[in-house]
Every structure is written in C-alpha cells, then in structure tokens.
MARSEDREN-972139 format. One record per residue (C-alpha): x, y, z. Coordinates in steps of 0.05 Angstrom, whole numbers. Layout:
BEGIN
SITE      px      py      pz
SITE       X       Y       Z
...
END
This chain:
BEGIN
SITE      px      py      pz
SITE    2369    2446    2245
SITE    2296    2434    2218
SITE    2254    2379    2240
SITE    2259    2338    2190
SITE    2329    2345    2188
SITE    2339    2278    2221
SITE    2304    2239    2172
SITE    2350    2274    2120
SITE    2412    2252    2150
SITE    2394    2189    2156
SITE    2368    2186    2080
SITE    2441    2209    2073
SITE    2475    2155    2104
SITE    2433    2100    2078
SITE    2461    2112    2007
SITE    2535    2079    1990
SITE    2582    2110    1961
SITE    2566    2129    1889
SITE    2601    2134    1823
SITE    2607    2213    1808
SITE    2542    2237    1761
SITE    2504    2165    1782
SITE    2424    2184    1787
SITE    2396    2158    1860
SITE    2365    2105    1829
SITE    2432    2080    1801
SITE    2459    2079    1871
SITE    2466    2009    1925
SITE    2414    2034    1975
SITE    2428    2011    2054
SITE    2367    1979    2075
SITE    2316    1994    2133
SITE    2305    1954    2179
SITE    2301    1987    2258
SITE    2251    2030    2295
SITE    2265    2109    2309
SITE    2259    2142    2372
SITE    2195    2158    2373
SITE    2201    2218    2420
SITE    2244    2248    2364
SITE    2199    2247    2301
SITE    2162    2308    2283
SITE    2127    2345    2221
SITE    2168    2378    2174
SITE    2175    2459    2167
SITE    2117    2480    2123
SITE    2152    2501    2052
SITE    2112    2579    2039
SITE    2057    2570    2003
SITE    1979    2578    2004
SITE    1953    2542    2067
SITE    1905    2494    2032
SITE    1962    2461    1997
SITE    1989    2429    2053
SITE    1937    2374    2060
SITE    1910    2383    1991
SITE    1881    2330    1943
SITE    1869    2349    1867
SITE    1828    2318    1819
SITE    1858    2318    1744
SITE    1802    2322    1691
SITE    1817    2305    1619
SITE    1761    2355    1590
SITE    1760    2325    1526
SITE    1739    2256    1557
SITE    1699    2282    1618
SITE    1630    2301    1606
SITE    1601    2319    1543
SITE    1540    2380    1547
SITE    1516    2390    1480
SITE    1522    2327    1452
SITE    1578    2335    1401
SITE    1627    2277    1424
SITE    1666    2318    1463
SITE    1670    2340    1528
SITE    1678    2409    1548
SITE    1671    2474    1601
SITE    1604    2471    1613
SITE    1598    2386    1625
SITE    1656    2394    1682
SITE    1616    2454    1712
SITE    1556    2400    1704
SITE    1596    2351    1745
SITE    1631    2401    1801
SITE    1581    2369    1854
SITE    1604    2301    1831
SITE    1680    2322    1844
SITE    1659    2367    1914
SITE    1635    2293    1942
SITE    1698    2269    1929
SITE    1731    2309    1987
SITE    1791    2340    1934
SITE    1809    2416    1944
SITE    1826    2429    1872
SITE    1817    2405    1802
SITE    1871    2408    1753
SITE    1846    2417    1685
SITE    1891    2402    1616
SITE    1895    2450    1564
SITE    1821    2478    1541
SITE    1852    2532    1498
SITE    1847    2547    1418
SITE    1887    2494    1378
SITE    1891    2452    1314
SITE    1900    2388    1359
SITE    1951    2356    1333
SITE    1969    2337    1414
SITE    1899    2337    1437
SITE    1909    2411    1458
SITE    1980    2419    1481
SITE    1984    2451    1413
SITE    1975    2528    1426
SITE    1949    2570    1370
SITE    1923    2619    1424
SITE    1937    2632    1497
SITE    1882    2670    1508
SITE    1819    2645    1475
SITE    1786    2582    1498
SITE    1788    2522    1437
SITE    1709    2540    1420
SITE    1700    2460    1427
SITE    1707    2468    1503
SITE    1668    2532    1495
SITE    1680    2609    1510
SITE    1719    2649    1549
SITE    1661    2668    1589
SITE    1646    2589    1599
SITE    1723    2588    1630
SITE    1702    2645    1682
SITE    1634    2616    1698
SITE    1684    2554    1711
SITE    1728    2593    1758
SITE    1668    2620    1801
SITE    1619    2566    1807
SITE    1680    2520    1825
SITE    1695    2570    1882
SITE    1627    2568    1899
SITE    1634    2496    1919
SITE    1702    2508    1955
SITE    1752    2481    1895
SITE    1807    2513    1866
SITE    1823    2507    1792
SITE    1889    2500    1759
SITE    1898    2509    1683
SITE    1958    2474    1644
SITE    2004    2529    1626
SITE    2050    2520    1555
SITE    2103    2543    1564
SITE    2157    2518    1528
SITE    2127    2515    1457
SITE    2061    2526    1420
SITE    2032    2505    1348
SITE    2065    2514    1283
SITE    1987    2552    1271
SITE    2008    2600    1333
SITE    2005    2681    1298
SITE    2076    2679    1332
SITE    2108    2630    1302
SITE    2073    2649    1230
SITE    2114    2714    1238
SITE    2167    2683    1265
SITE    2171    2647    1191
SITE    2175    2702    1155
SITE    2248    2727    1126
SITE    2240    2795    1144
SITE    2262    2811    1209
SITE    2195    2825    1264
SITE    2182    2827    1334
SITE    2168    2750    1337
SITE    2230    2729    1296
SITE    2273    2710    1355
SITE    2207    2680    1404
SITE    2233    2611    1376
SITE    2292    2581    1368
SITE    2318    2584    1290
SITE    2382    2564    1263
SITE    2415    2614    1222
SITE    2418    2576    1158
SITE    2382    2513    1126
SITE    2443    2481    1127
SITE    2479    2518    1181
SITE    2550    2499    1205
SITE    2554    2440    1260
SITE    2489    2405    1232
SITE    2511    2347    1252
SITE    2517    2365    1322
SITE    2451    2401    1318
SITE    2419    2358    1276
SITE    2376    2324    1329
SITE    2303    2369    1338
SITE    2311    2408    1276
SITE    2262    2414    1235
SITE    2288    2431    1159
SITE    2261    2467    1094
SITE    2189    2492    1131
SITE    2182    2559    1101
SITE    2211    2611    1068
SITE    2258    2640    1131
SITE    2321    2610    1120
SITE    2331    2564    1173
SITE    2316    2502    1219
SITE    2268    2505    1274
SITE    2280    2473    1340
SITE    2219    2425    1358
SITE    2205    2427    1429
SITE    2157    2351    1428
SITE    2130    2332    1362
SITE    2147    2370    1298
SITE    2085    2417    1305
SITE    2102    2442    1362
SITE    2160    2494    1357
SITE    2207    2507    1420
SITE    2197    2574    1438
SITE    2260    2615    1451
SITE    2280    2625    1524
SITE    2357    2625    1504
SITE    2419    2586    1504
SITE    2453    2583    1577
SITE    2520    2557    1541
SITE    2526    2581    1479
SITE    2565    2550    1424
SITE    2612    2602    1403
SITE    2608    2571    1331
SITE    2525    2581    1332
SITE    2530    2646    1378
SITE    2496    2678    1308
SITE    2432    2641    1333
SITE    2439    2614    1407
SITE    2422    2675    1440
SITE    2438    2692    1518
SITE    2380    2687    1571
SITE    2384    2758    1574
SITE    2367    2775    1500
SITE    2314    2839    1500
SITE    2275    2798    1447
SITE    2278    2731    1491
SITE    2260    2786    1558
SITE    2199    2805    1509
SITE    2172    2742    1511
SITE    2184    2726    1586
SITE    2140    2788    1602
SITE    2086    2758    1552
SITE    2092    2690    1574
SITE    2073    2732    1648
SITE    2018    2767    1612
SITE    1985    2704    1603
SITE    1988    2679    1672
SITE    1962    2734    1687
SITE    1902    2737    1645
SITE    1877    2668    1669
SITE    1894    2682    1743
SITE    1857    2746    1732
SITE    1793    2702    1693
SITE    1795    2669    1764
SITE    1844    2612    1763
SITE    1878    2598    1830
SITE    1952    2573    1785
SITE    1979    2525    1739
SITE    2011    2462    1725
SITE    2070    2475    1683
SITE    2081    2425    1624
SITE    2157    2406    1602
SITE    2176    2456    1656
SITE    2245    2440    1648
SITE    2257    2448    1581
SITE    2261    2531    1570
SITE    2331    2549    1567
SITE    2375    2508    1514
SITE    2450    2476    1532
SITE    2429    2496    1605
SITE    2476    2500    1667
SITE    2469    2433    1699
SITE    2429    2465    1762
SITE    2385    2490    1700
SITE    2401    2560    1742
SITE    2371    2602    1671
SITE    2308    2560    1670
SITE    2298    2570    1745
SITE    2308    2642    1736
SITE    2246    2647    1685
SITE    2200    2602    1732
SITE    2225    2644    1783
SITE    2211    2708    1753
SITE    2137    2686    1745
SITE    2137    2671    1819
SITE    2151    2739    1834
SITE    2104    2764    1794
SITE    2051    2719    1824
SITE    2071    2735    1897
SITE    2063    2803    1893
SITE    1996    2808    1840
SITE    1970    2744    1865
SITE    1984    2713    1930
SITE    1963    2643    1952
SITE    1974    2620    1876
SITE    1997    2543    1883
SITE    2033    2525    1822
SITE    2060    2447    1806
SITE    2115    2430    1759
SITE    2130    2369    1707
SITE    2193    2367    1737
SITE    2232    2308    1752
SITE    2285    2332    1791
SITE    2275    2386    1849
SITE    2351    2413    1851
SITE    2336    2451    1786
SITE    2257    2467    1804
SITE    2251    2494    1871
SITE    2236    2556    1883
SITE    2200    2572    1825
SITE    2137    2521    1839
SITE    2094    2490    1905
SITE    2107    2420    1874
SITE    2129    2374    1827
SITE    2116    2307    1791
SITE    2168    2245    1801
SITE    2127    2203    1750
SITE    2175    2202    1690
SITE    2236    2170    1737
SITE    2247    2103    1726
SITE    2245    2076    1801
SITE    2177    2110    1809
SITE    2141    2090    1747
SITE    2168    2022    1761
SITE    2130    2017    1831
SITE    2057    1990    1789
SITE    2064    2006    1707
SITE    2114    1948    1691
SITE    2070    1880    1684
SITE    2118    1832    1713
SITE    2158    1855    1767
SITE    2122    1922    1799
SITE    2126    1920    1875
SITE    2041    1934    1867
SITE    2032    1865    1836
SITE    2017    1800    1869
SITE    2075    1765    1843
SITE    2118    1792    1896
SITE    2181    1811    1850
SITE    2191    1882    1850
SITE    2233    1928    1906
SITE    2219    1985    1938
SITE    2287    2006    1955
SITE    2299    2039    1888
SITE    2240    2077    1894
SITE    2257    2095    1966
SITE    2331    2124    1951
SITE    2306    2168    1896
SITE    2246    2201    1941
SITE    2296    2211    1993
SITE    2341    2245    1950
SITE    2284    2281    1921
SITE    2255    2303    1995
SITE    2324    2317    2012
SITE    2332    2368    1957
SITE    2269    2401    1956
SITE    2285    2416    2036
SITE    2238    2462    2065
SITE    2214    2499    1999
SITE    2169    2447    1960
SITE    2131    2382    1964
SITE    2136    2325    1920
SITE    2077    2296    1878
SITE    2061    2215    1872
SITE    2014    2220    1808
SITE    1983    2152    1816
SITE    1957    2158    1735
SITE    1952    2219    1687
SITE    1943    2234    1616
SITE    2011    2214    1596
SITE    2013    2148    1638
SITE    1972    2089    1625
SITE    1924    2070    1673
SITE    1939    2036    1734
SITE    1891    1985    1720
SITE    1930    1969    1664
SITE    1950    1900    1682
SITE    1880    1877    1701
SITE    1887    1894    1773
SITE    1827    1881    1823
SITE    1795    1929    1873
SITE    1854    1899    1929
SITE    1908    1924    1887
SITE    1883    1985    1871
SITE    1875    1998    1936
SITE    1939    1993    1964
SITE    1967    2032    1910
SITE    1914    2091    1924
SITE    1935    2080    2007
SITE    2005    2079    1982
SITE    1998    2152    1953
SITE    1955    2178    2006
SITE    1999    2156    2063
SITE    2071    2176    2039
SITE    2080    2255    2045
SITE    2069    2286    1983
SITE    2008    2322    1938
SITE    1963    2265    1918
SITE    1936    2280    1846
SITE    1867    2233    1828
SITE    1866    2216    1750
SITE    1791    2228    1729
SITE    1760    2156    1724
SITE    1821    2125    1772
SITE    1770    2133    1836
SITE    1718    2072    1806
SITE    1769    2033    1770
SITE    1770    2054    1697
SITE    1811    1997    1659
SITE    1866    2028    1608
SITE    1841    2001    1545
SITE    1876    1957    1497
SITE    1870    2000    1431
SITE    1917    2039    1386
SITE    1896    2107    1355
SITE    1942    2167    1334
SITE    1881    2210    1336
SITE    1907    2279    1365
SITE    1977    2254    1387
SITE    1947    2190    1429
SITE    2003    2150    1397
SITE    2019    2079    1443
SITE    1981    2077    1513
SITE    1962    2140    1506
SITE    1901    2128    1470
SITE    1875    2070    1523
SITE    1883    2117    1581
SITE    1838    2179    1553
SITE    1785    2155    1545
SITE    1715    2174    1562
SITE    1686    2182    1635
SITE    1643    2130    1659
SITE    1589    2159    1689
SITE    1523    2105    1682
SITE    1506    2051    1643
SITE    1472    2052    1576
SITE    1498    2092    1517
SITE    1557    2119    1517
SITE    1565    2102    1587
SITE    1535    2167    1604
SITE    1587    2216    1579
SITE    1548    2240    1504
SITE    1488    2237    1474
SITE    1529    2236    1416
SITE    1525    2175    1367
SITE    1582    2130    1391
SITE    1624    2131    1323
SITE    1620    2214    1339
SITE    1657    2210    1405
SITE    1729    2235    1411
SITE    1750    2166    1432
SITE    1703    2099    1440
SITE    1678    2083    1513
SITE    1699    2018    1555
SITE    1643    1965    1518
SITE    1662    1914    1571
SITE    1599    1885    1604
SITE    1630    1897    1671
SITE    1653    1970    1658
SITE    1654    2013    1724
SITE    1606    2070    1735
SITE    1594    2128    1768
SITE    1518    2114    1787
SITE    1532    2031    1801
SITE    1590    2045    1852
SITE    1555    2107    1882
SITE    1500    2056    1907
SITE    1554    2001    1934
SITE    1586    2020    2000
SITE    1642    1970    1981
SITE    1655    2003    1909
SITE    1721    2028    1901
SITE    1691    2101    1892
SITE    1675    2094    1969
SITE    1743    2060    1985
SITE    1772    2133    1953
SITE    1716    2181    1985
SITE    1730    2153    2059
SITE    1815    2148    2043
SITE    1812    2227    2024
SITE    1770    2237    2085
SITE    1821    2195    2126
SITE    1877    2230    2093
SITE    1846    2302    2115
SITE    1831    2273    2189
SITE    1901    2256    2206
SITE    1952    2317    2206
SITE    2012    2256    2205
SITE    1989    2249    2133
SITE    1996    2317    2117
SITE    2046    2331    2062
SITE    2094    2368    2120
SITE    2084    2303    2163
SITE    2147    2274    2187
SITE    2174    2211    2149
SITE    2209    2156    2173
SITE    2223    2087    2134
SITE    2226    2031    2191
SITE    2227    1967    2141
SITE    2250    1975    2068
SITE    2296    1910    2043
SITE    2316    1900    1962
SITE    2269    1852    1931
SITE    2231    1842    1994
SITE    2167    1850    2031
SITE    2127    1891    2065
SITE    2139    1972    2058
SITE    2133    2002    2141
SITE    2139    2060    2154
SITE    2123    2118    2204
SITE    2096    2187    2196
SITE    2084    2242    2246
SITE    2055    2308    2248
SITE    2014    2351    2292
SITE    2003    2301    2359
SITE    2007    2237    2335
SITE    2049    2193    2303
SITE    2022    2129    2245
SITE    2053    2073    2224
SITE    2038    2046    2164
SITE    2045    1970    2135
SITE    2031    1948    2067
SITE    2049    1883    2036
SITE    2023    1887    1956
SITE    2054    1811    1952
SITE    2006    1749    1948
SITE    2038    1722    2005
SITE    2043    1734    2079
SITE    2110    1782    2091
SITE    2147    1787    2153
SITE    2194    1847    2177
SITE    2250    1823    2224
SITE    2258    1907    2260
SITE    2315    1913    2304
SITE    2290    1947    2369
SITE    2219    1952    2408
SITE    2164    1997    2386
SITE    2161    2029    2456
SITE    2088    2054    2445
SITE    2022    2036    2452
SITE    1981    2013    2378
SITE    1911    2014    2359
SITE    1899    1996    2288
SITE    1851    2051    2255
SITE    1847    2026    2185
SITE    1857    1969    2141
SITE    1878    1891    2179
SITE    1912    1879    2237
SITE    1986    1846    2227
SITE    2010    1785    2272
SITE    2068    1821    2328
SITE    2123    1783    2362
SITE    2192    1791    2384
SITE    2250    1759    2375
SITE    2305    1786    2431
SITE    2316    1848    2412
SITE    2278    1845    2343
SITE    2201    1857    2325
SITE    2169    1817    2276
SITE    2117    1841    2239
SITE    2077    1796    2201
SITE    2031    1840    2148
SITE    1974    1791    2115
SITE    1978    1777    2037
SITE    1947    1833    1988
SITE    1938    1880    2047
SITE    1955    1944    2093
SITE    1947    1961    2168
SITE    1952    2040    2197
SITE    1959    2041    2269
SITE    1961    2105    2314
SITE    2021    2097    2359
SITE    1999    2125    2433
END
C-alpha cells in the first residue's frame, strides 16, 4: 500500500452510492468533519517525472498581450525575453507560452498553418531559441503549446488533403467519403460541407477553420468503415511519427515540453477509457523518455482515467464543480456572500487524485486564456487572496495567468477579433506593466494594439505594486516563496480534508510532507465560520501565515472559529 493510500480510501468511502455512469460531481458526497491521526499522514509517492516538477510553479504568458518590442501593437519573442527578469522575481520555475507559431489567426494562433516556423509577428525561429537559452540562463523552463488535434484550413496539409486525387496527406484529416454520405444525419454534427473540390465533408475539430486531423476511429461504424479508419492505419501511423517530428524539433530548439491543447480529442468514437488516444500521447512519451529525459508535459484533460500515463499533469478547469469554486457571480464558494459549497468540488478532486494514483499530478489553473479572469466579479485584494492561497496550498501544479499576480480586472467588452468571442476578449488583454500610454506594454498608437488596455484610473501595474509591500504582486512573490519553503505543500504532500460540510463554511484541511505536517483554514465567507471537528488535534500549533482562528472544545469536539474574508496555516508540532 502507498502512502497516500489512506487518504484514498477514505475519499472512497466518503462518496454514497452512485447511479451507474454518474460524474463525481453528480454524486451525494459524505461530509468531513473529524481530525486524522496525525502519526499516520505522510507525502505521497512521487509520480516519475523531472525533479523540478514536484514543487513547481509556472507562469502562463499570452505573447500576443505581454510585452510589445518593436512597437507594432503586438507582443512578441523578443518583449517576453525583455521581461524574463520580471518573471525570475516572481519565484516560478517555468513559463508556459501559447502558440507563437505561423497562422492566419482566426483563433489568435491555435490555427496552425505551420508547425515549424514561428508566426513572423512574434518573430523568428532564431528569436524562439534565443528564448529557450536566455530563459535557461535565468533558471526557467519553457513549455510551448503543442496542436495537436487539428491545424488551419491554410495548413499545406490540409490544402493537399483537399485535393481529389489521392496524396500522402489525403487521410491526415478526417473526410467523409461523399458530400452527402450515408448516415448524415447521424454524422451531421462537425461536418463541414461543399469546401472544395474533394468530394466530401470535413470533420471540424473547434471552429470551422480548424480541421480535425485524423488519428482514427476507435469504433468504427461498419456503415462509414469506407472513411473511419482504425488507429492503426499506415497513413494515420504517418502522421503520428510527424506529429513526433515536431516535438521533437522544438524540444531540440531548446524547449523543456509542452502543454497539450484538446488533448483528448485525437481518436474519434473512442473506447470509453479513450485507450487509442492514450496510446498516441503515450507513444510520444516514449519517444521523449528516451531522446529527451526530464521533459514535463501537461494536458487539457479533464479526466485523468483516460490521460495518465501519457502526461506529468493535467487541467480540472473545464469541470463544472471546479470552475464553479470563483467564476459564477452569485454563489462561488470564493465570494463574500457565503452561498457556494465546497463539497462538490472536493468529491471530484478526490476522484481525480484517486485516479491519477501515483503517476500524475493534478493542475488548479486559477485563470487562463480560455477562462475569464478571476477578478471578474470585482473582487478586492482579500478575495484574491484566498483564492491564490487556495491554489497554492491544495496539492497540485499551480499555473499563474500573466497579469493575475497584480490584479488585472477581466474587462467588460465584446470583440470576435481572432476567435475572442464572449469573455474571451476581456481576459486577453494587454499586460499592465506602468502607467501612462498604453500602460506600458506598446509604443504603438492605442487604436494599433491587438486589444485596448484597462483605461480605468485605478488600473494595476507592474511598477505601482512593485513599490508597495502590501500590493498583491508581493502577496504572490512571498506565497510562491512560502509554497517552495514548506515540502507539506509540495504537489506529493499528503492530503487530508478535516472540515468540508455542503453549503457551509470554512474549508480545513491538513497536508504533510517531508517532516512536518500544516493545517490550513480558509473561510472566503463575509462572516465568521465555525467547524464543529469530532476529536482533539493532539499536537502542538503555531500559526505561520495569515490570522489566528478562535480554538475551543466542546467534549469530544474542536471548534474552530476562522475570522470573516480570511485564512490561517499553522505548523502542527
């Protein structure tokens, strides 16, 4: 049995019986509500992986939005080589950057015309190596976004793959055999009709411009078997091996791995354990253990009994129970009003942890590119804090979205400018670096820049927080630093819930690793919260950060009383 083993079982027994197929979330969740022994909790087994991982933080730049160099409107290479120092005194290990290669931008980038050319509005290739090295330099690792399960309609691929004629690209996406092929109106759904001259329907992979590209059909329809082809296909094998020719020309520019976008969606009419899709990611992974060990790679994946194996980590942020903890407006457990519950949340990360066992970590993305910001609802510096405590305390990968570390507001605009359809748009938008024009990010003329800047009088900066020692850019520089001092917090620490009621207040829990053992309060709600715990913490406590709670007991019970809007760590000796 593996250390964390205990914690598993009793995730295991804190879930009711479940309708067959029911998600976690969907589930009655038992509550907590005693103290462990403490003599029992330990750190997890450390999944395989490069070492830095394991108490990593990475730092998410949008390059389009981050710093522009020449002036232009947008940002590119050479402005987030200008700003490495900037993201070294943040205390992150890595930077994950989105897609900086050629495109038409019809999704800001995530629309491939070439995997191996840099877009030259980012720059060269050369820019992307300089990128790779003087990041080392300052002890960061880079991560590109790698595309894998579609690229642009403008991709020399896909223009082949149009033609009638059969050619070496006319299976790399997924065609129908006939404009108005048999079972349309089961296949209907994706399809896009009458583009070209090839007679058939191409299979969309996210908008219409960007075509799925063929990884098979793990249950074929044996009325389409004329088009689904197997996994195993040698034209579908072709393009795994050049979909690992591209990894490995980036790891080779100097890239230290990848965050892998829609990395579910490869194989069609998949197993339900996705086993075909988890046999391409894990193909790659073989490829990179033996050519390039110590790669750390992170999935969009939102369920780890189909990904692991095949990545370090993934993301949770597109299931409901986590996006629900601070993006709704009325009832998120992060807002003052007190109405959400975190035992929703709890019984799908505990299904998740449970799953993932000893091979992976789980990610709690706080904000990225697809999410609005989590200042969205007009949150002050007290909330965003115990959000940003909440991430860095639970065991997982913490992931900083650029401009989240001062406080950039999501901004209440629409524009459909390169796919930012919806909140997109609001949460892209330019780096805040110093007041005056532009807000330091262009020299550009403001109706030139790839989106408009925060014009809010009160707009956070760079250089105005840098000088305030209570500035939420400080909060976040000493909380990494904290984070990286304690090996509890450590993404292998040990995790144990102590307090966790539907609908109620505060979130305890413990975590362990190395020798010593944290727990941590936090209590989002404008009102005091008290935790009735069955049992005596049978330890001594010294708060180390945030304020101290009120303590009594009850016969057998502790109460903990956790203060309004706040959070208390205490080292249990």
């Amino acid at each position: 049995m593996t250390p964390q083993k205990p914690l598993l079982m009793l995730a295991s027994l804190c879930m009711c019986t479940a309708a067959s197929g029911q998600r976690p979330e969907e589930q009655n969740y038992a509550q907590f509500a005693s103290f462990p022994a403490l003599g029992s909790l330990k750190a997890i087994e450390r999944p395989s992986g490069p070492d830095w991982m394991h108490n990593a933080v990475i730092y998410q730049i949008y390059p389009q939005t981050f710093f522009d160099s020449n002036g232009d409107g947008i940002g590119d290479i050479q402005g987030i080589i200008a700003k490495l120092d900037y993201v070294k005194s943040l205390g992150v290990d890595a930077i994950w950057v989105n897609p900086f290669f050629e495109s038409p931008f019809r999704d800001a980038g995530y629309d491939i015309s070439d995997y191996y050319s840099v877009a030259p509005r980012y720059g060269t290739n050369e820019d992307a190596k300089e990128l790779f090295a003087k990041a080392h330099e300052k002890g960061l690792k880079v991560l590109f976004d790698f595309v894998a399960s579609y690229t642009s309609i403008d991709h020399q691929w896909f223009k082949d793959s149009c033609e009638p004629a059969p050619n070496a690209h006319s299976n790399w996406y997924v065609w129908t055999n006939d404009t108005w092929f048999d079972g349309m109106d089961n296949y209907m759904a994706g399809f896009i009709q009458g583009y070209c001259l090839r007679n058939g329907n191409y299979l969309q992979n996210f908008f219409w411009s960007q075509p799925a590209l063929n990884f098979g059909y793990g249950n074929i329809d044996p009325q389409q078997s004329a088009w689904q082809l197997p996994p195993n296909h040698p034209e579908i094998m072709a393009l795994r091996e050049e979909m690992k020719n591209v990894v490995r020309f980036w790891m080779g520019m100097g890239a230290d791995g990848y965050r892998a976008d829609m990395a579910s969606t490869l194989v069609k009419r998949d197993d339900e354990d996705k086993k075909y899709t988890r046999a391409v990611w894990n193909d790659i992974r073989e490829m990179l253990n033996k050519e390039f060990p110590g790669t750390f790679t992170v999935a969009e994946w939102e369920d780890w009994t189909a990904a692991k194996g095949g990545f370090n980590s993934n993301f949770l942020h597109w299931r409901k129970p986590f996006y629900d903890l601070w993006f709704r407006n009325n009832d998120s457990y992060f807002l003052p009003a007190g109405k959400g519950d975190i035992t929703r949340f709890l019984a799908l990360y505990l299904d998740q942890r449970e799953k993932s066992g000893d091979a992976n970590y789980i990610s709690l993305t706080v904000g990225n590119h697809d999410l609005p910001r989590v200042n969205r609802w007009g949150r002050d510096k007290a909330d965003l804090e115990l959000i940003q405590v909440f991430a860095f305390t639970m065991p997982n990968i913490p992931f900083i979205y650029y401009g989240d570390e001062i406080g950039m507001r999501q901004l209440d605009f629409q524009s459909g400018k390169e796919g930012c359809y919806g909140t997109r748009a609001g949460g892209r938008t330019p780096m805040q670096w110093a007041g005056g024009a532009n807000l330091g990010f262009s020299s550009s003329a403001p109706d030139k820049l790839w989106l408009p800047v925060d014009d809010a009088a009160d707009a956070p900066t760079v250089a105005a927080q840098e000088k305030d020692p209570d500035s939420m850019l400080s909060f976040m520089r000493e909380l990494v630093a904290f984070r990286k001092a304690h090996p509890a917090l450590a993404a292998d620490g040990g995790f144990y819930p102590v307090y966790a009621q539907k609908d109620q207040y505060p979130f305890i829990f413990i975590r362990a690793g190395g020798d010593e053992k944290l727990l941590v309060a936090i209590n989002p709600s404008a009102t005091q919260a008290s935790a009735q715990i069955k049992g005596t913490l049978k330890a001594k406590r010294r708060l180390i950060k945030g304020s101290e709670c009120k303590w009594s007991e009850k016969g057998d019970n502790t109460i903990i009383s956790v203060p309004a809007r706040s959070y208390a760590i205490y080292s249990l000796e």
